[in-house]
N, C-alpha and C positions, 0 to 999 in steps of 0.2 A: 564443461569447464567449471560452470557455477552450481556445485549442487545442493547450496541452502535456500530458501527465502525467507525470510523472518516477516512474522505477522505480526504487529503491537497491539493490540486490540485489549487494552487494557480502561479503557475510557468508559466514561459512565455513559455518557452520550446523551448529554441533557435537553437535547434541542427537541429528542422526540420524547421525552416525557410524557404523560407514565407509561407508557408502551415500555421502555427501554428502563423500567422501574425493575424487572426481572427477566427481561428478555434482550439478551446483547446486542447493540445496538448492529454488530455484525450477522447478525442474525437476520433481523428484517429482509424479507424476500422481494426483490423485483420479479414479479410476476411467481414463478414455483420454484427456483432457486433463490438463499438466501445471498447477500451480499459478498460472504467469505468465500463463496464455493466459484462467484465469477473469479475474485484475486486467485484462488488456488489453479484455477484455469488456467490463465495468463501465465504465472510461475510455472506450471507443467508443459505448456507447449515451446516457454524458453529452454526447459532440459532441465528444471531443477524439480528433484525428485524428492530430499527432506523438506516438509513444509514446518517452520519452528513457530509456536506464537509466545506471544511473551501476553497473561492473561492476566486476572485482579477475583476478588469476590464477584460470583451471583454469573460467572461466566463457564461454568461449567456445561451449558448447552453445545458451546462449539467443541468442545472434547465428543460429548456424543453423536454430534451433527457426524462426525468421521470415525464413527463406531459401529459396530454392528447391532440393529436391535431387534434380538431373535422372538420379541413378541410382533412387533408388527412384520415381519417377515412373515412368520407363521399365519398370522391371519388375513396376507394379500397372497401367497404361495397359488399357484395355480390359478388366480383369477385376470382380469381384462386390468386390473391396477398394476400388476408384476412389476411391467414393462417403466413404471415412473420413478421408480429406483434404480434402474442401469445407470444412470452420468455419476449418482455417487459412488456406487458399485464398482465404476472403472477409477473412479478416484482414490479409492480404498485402499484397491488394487494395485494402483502403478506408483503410489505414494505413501512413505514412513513419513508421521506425525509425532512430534514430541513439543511438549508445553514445560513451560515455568512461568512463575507469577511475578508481577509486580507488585509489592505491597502496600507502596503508595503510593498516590499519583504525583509524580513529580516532572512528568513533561516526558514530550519522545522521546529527546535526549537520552531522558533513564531509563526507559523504556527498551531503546534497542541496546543500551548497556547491558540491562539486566537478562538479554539475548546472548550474549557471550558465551553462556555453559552450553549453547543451541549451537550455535555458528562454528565454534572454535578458530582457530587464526586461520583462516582462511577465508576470500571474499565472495561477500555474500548478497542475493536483492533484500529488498525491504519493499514491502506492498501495505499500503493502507487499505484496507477492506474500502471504505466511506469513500475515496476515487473511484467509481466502475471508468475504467477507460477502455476504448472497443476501436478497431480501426479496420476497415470491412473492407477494405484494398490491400491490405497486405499484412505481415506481421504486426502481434502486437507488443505494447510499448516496451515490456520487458527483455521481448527478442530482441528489438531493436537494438534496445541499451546495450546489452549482452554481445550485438557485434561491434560497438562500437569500445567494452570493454576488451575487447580480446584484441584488437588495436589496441588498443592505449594504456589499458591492466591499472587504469585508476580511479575514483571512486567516480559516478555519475549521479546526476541528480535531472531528473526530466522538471521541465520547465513549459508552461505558457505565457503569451500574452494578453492580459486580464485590464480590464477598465482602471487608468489613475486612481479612479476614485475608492478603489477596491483595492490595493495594495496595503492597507491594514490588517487585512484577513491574511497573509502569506508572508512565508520567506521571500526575500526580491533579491535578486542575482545581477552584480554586474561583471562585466567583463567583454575579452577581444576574441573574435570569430577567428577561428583556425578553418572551418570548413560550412558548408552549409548547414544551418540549423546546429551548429555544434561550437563552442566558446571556452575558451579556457578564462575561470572565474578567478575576479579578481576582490570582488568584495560580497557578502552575505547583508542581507540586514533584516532582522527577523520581525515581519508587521510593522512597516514605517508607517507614521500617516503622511498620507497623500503628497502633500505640500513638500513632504521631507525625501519622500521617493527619487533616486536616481533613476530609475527604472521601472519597467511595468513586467518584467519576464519575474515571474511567481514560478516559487518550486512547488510543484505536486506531491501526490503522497505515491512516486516511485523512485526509487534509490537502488544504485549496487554502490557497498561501500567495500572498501579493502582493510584489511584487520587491524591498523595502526587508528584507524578513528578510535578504536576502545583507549587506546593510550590518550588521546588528545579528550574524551568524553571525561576519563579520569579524571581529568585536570582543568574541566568545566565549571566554571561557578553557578549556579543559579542568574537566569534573566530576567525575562520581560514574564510577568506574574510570577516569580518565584521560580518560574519551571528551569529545567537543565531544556540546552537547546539544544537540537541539534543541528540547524543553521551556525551556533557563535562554534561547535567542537569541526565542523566542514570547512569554515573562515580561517582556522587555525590548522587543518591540512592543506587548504590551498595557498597561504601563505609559508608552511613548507617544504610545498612540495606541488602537484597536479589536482585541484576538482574542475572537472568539465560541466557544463551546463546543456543539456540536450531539450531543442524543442523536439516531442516527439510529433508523428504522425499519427491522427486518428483525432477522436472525440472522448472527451472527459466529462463525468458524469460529475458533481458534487452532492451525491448522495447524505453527507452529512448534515446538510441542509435540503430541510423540505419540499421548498424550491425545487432542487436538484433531482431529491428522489421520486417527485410528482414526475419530471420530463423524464427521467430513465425508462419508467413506470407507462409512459406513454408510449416510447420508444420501441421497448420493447415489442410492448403489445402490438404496435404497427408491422413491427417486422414480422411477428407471430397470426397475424392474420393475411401479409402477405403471402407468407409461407402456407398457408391453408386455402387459395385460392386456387 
């Protein structure tokens, strides 16, 4: 039903400096997959087959990352390494890639604006590479989302519940439960501090929006640092009209911070040696 997911990965990614001085911060691998190739994952097992990024300078890696590179081909062809390029090989494979730039940093907001010539009118997910989310009981969160769009055909925003004292780092969502783990949202507020928070449920970096947010992004001022939000352009579709708020099922990684990407890193690794037992 949903066959885009737009990728923003336009960020300089300062946290992990200098690493991500010339190496996208979507790039960093947990374990032998980089961080873009789990979101591309997740996006392909919901059914959606164009993967869109909206990229910036010095990110030309993830154009190659899903390219072919007939030198290293050549030189692993026939040997016991072949076999460590098959996952991208099938990605290559079962997925068309197309990029456009952001050419300044202006917040997500512009970011999945600048997705438009990607997406076309029609609704789309949005995956932040920097979330690994994984949910080892069942689908993951993008499926999710995905059935709970095809009920309801309007825009979704996955959400957790995060520490008071943390709701400065997140969009924070309020609103009334229609169904378990699912809310029709009645306020946004992008990075309260603490004190000022209604709410602890924090949006994620997973979205399916429907194509009138570009009309309501249009008409976006600049927020909190200057940036276009795209919390204040989701405030001004759920006012009129439907955003739902979805706690998903599974675990979230915050790879964007260090913190984050040391437990994913661990994570990983544990399941990767169970698996070899």
């Amino acid at each position: 039903m949903i066959q885009t997911c737009l990728f923003p990965a336009a960020g300089y990614g300062t946290r992990f400096l200098p690493a991500t001085k010339s190496l996208p911060k979507e790039m960093l691998p947990i374990l032998t997959k980089p961080l873009i190739h789990y979101g591309v994952d997740e996006a392909l097992e919901a059914g959606m087959k164009h993967m869109a990024f909206v990229t910036g300078r010095g990110k030309r890696a993830l154009e190659d990352y899903f390219d072919t590179s007939y030198e290293l081909e050549h030189q692993i062809l026939g040997t016991n390494k072949e076999h460590l390029l098959k996952d991208i090989r099938n990605l290559m494979n079962s997925c068309k890639f197309s990029f456009t730039r952001q050419r300044e940093m202006k917040g997500l907001g512009d970011a999945i604006n600048k997705g438009r010539v990607l997406t076309g009118d029609e609704a789309f997910g949005v995956v932040l590479a920097d979330d690994l989310c994984i949910n080892e009981s069942g689908d993951g969160v993008m499926t999710q989302m995905l059935h709970i769009y095809e009920k309801y055909r309007s825009s979704i925003v996955a959400v957790m519940e995060v520490d008071r004292k943390d709701t400065d780092k997140y969009g924070i969502v309020e609103g009334r439960y229609i169904e378990d783990d699912l809310m029709i949202v009645s306020n946004m507020v992008e990075k309260p501090n603490p004190d000022e928070a209604k709410s602890n449920l924090a949006i994620i970096g997973r979205y399916i929006l429907t194509p009138n947010i570009f009309t309501h992004l249009d008409n976006t001022t600049p927020g909190k640092n200057g940036e276009i939000q795209i919390t204040d352009a989701l405030l001004k579709q759920a006012k009129d009209g439907i955003v739902l708020a979805y706690k998903f099922k599974g675990k979230r990684f915050d790879c964007g911070s260090i913190d984050g990407f040391v437990e994913a890193t661990k994570y990983f690794y544990e399941k990767l040696k169970d698996g070899n037992k």
